[in-house]
C-alpha positions in Angstrom: 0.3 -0.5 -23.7 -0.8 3.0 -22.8 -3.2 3.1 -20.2 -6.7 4.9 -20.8 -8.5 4.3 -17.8 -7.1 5.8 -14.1 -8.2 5.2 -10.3 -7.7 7.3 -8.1 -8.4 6.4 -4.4 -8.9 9.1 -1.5 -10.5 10.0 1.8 -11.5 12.2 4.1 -10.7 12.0 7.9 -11.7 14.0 10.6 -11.3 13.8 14.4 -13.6 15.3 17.0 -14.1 14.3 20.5 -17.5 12.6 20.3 -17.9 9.7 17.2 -21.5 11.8 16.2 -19.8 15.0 15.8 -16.2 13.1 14.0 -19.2 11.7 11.8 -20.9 14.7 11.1 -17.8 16.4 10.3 -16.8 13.8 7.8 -20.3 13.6 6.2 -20.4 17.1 5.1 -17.3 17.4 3.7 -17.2 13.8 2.1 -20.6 15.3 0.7 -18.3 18.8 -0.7 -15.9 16.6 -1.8 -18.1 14.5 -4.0 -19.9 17.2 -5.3 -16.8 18.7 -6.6 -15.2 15.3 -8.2 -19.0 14.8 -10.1 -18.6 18.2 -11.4 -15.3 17.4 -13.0 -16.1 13.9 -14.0 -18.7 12.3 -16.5 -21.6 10.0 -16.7 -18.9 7.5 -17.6 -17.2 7.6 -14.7 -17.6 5.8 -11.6 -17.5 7.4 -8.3 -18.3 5.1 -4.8 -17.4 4.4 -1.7 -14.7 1.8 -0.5 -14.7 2.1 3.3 -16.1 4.0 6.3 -14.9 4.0 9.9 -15.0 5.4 13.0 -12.2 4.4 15.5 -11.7 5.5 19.1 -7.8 7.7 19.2 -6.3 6.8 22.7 -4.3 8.6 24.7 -0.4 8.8 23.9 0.7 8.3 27.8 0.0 4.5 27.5 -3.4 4.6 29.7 -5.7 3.3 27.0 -8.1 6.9 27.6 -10.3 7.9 24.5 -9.5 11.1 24.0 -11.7 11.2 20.5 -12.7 9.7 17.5 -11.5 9.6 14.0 -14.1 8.9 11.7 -12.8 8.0 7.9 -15.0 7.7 4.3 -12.8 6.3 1.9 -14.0 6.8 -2.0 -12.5 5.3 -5.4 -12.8 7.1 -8.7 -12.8 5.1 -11.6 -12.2 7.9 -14.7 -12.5 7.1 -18.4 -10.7 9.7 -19.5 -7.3 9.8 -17.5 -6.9 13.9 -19.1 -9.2 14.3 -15.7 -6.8 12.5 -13.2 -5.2 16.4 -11.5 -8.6 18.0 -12.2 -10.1 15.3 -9.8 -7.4 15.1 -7.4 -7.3 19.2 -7.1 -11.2 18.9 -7.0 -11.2 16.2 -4.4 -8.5 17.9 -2.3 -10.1 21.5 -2.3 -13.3 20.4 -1.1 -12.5 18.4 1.9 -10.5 15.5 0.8 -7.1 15.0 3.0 -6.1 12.1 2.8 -5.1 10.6 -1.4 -4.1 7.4 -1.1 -3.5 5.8 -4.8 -3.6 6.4 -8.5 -3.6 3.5 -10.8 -3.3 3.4 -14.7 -4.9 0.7 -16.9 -6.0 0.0 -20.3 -9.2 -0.9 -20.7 -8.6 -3.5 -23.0 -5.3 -5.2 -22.9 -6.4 -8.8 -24.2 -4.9 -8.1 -27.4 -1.6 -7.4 -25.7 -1.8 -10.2 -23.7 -2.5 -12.6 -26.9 0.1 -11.2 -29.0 2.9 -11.4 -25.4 1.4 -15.4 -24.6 2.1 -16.4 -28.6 5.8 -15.2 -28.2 6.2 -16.9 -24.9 5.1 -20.1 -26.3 7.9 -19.5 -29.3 10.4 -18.2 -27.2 10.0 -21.4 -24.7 9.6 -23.7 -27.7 12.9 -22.2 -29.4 14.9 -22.8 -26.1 13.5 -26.1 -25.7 15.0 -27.2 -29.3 17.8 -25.5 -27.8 18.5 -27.8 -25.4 17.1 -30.9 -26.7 19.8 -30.2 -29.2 22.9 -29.6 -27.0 21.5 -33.1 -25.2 22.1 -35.1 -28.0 18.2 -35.4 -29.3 15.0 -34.1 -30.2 11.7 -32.9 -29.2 8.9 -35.2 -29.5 5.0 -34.0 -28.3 4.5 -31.1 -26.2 3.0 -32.9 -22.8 1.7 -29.6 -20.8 1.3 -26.1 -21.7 0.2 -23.6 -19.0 0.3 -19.5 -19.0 0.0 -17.2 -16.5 -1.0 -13.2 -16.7 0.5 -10.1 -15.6 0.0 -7.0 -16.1 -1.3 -4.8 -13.6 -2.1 -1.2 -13.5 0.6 1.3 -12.9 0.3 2.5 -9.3 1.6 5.7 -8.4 1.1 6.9 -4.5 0.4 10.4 -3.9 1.0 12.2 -0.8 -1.2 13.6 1.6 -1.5 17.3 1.1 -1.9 18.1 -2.4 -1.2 21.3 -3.6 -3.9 23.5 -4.7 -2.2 24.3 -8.4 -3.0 21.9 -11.4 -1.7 18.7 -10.1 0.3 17.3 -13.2 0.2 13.4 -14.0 2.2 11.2 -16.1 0.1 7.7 -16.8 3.5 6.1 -18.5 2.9 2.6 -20.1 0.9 -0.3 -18.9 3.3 -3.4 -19.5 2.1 -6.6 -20.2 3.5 -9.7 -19.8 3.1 -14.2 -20.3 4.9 -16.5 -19.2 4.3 -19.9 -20.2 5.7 -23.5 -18.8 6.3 -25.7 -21.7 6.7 -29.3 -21.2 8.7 -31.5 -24.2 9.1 -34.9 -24.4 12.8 -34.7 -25.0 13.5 -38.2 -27.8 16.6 -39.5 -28.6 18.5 -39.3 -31.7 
């Protein structure tokens, strides 16, 4: 499938040497950066927050010192129209945002897919079974259990930290979907 839905996860970090002031630091530009992704984005989309820390950063020379604080606000975009994936990222990243950790691709809708892959599964399984049941020497009597399973996850795509500043280009590629089923035959003599 082609996707038509995108998430794109990010944060910003900052360090100070009190936790307030690492805090304060973060808030305003979390605040900049959030400003700048709603102004790109619609009413559609969905913009919140994932995670928020603030963590003590020790000294290198092994003697457990705190020599600051990081403080981190991690935020997850969830865009309906995936033409607005590098618009958001260079929005995100201008205002404040260092840190982009994932982009994911999905459709919306991929039940059809799904239906459509699981009935081919269950053919494909049932033909292999007659298959076999033939090279044994007999047939196939009832089916005795059926189960499927679903895959089909979003296409992830990791960005690194430091984005430039130019129109960030993005590729969503193709969503596959897959079934697999586990088909169980009574297998009858001839």
């Amino acid at each position: 499938m082609t996707p038509d839905r995108a998430r794109l996860r990010f944060a910003v970090e900052t360090e100070a040497d009190s936790a307030a002031w690492a805090t304060r630091l973060n808030a305003d530009l979390t605040a900049a950066a959030l400003s700048a992704v709603r102004a790109v984005t619609s009413d559609d989309d969905d913009v919140s927050t994932t995670g928020f820390s603030v963590n003590p950063i020790y000294s290198r020379d092994g003697d457990r010192r705190v020599t600051g604080y990081q403080t981190t606000n991690a935020l997850v975009v969830t865009l309906t129209d995936i033409e607005l994936v590098g618009a958001v990222i260079d929005a995100a990243v201008g205002a404040g945002a260092n840190r982009v950790d994932g982009l994911e691709f999905y459709a919306a809708d991929s039940r059809s897919a799904f239906l459509d892959a699981l009935g081919r599964a269950v053919e494909r399984a049932r033909a292999e079974a007659e298959v076999m049941a033939t090279a044994a020497g007999g047939t196939l009597g009832r089916v005795v259990s059926l189960q499927s399973t679903r895959s089909g996850q979003p296409v992830s795509r990791v960005m690194a930290e430091g984005m430039a500043m130019a129109a960030t280009p993005i590729e969503p590629g193709d969503q596959g979907i897959n079934a697999s089923v586990r088909l169980e035959i009574q297998l009858l003599a001839r």
